[in-house]
C-alpha positions as CSV (number, residue, x, y, z in Angstrom):
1,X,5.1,-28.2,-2.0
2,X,2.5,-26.6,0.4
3,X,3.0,-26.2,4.0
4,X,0.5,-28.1,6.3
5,X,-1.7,-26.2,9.2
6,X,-4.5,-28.2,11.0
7,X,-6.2,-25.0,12.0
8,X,-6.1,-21.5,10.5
9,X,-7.9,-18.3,10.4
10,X,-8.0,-15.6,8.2
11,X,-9.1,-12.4,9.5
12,X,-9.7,-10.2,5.7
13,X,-10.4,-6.7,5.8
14,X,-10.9,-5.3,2.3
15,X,-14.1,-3.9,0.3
16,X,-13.0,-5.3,-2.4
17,X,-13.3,-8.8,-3.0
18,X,-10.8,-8.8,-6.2
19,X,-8.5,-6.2,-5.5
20,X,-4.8,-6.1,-4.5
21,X,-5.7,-7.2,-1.1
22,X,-6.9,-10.3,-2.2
23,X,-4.8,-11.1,-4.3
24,X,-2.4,-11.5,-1.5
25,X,-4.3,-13.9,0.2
26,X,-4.5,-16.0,-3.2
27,X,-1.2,-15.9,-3.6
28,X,-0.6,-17.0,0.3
29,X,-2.7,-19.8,0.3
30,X,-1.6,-21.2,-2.9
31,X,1.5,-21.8,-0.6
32,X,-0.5,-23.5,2.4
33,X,-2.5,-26.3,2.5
34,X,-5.0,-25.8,5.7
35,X,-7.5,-28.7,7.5
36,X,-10.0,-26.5,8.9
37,X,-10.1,-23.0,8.0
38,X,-11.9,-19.9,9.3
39,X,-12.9,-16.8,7.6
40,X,-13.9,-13.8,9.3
41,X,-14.9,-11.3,6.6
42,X,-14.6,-8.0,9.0
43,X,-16.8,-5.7,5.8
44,X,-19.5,-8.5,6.0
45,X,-19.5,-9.2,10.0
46,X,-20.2,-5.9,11.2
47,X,-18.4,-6.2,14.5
48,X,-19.5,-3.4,17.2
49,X,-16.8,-1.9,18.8
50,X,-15.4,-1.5,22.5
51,X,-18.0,0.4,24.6
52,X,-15.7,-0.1,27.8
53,X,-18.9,-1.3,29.6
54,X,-16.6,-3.5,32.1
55,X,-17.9,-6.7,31.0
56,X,-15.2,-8.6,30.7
57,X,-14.1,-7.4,33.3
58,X,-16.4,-9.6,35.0
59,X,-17.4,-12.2,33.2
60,X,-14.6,-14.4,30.6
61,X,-16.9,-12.7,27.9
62,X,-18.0,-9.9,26.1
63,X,-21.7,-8.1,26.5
64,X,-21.7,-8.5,22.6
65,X,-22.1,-11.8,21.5
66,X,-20.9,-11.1,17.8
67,X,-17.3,-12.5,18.2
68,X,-18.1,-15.5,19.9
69,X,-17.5,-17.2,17.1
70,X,-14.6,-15.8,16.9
71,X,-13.3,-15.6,20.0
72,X,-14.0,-19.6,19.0
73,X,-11.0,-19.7,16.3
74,X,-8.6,-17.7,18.1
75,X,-8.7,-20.7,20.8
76,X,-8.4,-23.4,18.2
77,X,-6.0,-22.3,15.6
78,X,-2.6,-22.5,14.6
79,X,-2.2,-19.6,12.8
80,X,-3.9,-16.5,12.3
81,X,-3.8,-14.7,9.0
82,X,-4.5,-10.9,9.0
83,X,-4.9,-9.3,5.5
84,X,-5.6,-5.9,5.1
85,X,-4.8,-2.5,3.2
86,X,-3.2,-0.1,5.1
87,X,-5.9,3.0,5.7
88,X,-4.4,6.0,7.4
89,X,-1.2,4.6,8.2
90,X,-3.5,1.5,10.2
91,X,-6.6,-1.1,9.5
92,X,-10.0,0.0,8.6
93,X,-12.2,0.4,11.0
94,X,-14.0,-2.9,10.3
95,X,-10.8,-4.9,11.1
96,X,-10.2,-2.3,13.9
97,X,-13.5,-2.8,15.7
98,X,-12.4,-6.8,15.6
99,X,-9.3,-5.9,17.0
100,X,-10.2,-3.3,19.8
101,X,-12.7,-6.2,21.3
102,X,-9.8,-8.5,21.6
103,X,-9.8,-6.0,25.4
104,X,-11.8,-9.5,26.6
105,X,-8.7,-11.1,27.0
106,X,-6.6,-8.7,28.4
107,X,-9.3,-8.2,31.0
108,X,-9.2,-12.2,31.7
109,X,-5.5,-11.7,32.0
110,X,-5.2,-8.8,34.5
111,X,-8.9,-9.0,36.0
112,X,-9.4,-13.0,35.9
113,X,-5.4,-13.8,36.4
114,X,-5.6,-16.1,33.4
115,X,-2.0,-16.2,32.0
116,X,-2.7,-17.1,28.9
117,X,-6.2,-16.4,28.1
118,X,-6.2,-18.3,25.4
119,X,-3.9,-22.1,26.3
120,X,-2.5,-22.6,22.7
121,X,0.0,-21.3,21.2
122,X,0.0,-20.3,17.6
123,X,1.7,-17.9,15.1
124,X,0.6,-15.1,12.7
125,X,1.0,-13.6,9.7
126,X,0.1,-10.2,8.1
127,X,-1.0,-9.3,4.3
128,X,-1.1,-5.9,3.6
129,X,-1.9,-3.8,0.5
130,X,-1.2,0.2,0.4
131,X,-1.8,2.7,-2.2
132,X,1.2,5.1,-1.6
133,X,5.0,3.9,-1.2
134,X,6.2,3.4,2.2
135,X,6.3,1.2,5.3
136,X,5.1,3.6,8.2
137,X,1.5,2.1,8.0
138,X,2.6,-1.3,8.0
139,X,5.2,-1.0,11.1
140,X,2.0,0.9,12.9
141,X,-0.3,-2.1,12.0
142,X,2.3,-4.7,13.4
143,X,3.0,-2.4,16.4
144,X,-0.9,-2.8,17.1
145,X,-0.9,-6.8,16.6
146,X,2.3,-7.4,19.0
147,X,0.1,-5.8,21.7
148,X,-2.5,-8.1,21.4
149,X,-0.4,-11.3,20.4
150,X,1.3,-10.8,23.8
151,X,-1.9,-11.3,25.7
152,X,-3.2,-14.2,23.3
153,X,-0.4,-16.3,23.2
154,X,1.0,-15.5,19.4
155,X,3.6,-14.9,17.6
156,X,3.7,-12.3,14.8
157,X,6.4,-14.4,12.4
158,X,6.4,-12.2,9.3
159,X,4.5,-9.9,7.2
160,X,4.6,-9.2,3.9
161,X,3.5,-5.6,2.1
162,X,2.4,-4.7,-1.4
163,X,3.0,-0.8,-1.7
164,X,1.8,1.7,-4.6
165,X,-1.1,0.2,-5.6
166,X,-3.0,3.0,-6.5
167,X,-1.0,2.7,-9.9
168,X,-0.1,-1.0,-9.8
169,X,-1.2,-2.7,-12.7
170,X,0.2,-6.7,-12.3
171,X,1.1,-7.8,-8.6
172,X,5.5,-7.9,-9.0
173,X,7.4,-11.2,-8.8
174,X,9.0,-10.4,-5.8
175,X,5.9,-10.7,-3.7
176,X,5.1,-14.0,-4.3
177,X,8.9,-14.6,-3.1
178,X,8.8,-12.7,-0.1
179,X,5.0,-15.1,0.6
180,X,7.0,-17.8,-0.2
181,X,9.6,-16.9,2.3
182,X,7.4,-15.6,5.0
183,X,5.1,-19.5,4.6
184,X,8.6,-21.5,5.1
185,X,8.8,-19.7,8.7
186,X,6.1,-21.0,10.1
């Protein structure tokens, strides 16, 4: 049986639209049935990145209206999906540019006083892919989500991580129980 969200959002962050990464998120959403779902592709949307301009520190927006969208789904989900291979111990710089904007709502918090910037609560989940062995990267990578989630309201309920697959051939068992674990959760 598939667990039911209204709202969701994935936020992928892979090159490679059949790899191990992906293969994650198939396997995750085989376990979750979603009403309204929201891709952000971070390789296809180009996001700029934090200038610091100050903007929002003045205004409840950014000077760069490329997340607006966005910044759209993080108000109306329920969960937030975050799927990514671990580059140098952290995200790519794609889903990194994505996440170093989210400084528009810590400026709303501590500039505009608006605890929470964003009203609804919701939870998230991370998918991550890694070529080596070893969990550094994917503790860094949560380290960096907790920050934000504390400004936007979420909760970081479990993450799941597929190591060595620079010489993986088939995706082990085990993953899809540890998905399976991780969707009954939430």
């Amino acid at each position: 049986m598939k667990k039911e969200v209204n709202s969701a959002c994935i936020f992928f962050s892979s090159p490679h639209r059949e790899g191990h990464t992906h293969k994650l998120l198939d396997i995750f959403m085989e376990h979750v049935k979603v009403s309204e779902l929201g891709i952000v592709d971070c390789y296809e949307r180009n996001v700029n990145p934090c200038i610091d301009c100050g903007y929002c520190k003045v205004h409840r927006a950014c000077v760069f209206s490329d997340m607006d969208d966005i910044d759209r789904y993080l108000k109306k989900a329920d969960l937030l999906i975050f799927v990514s291979p671990v580059y140098n111990f952290s995200f790519p710089a794609p889903m990194k540019a994505v996440l170093d904007r989210m400084q528009r709502y810590f400026c709303a918090r501590f500039y505009g006083n608006l605890r929470p910037p964003i009203d609804k609560r919701k939870k998230a989940v991370l998918l991550a892919s890694c070529g080596s062995k070893g969990t550094f990267g994917i503790k860094i990578m949560e380290a960096q989500l907790n920050k934000i989630f504390t400004i936007i309201n979420c909760s970081l309920i479990g993450s799941v991580l597929l190591e060595g697959t620079d010489t993986l051939g088939e995706i082990p068992k085990n993953i899809e129980a540890n998905i399976k674990e991780l969707v009954n959760n939430f």
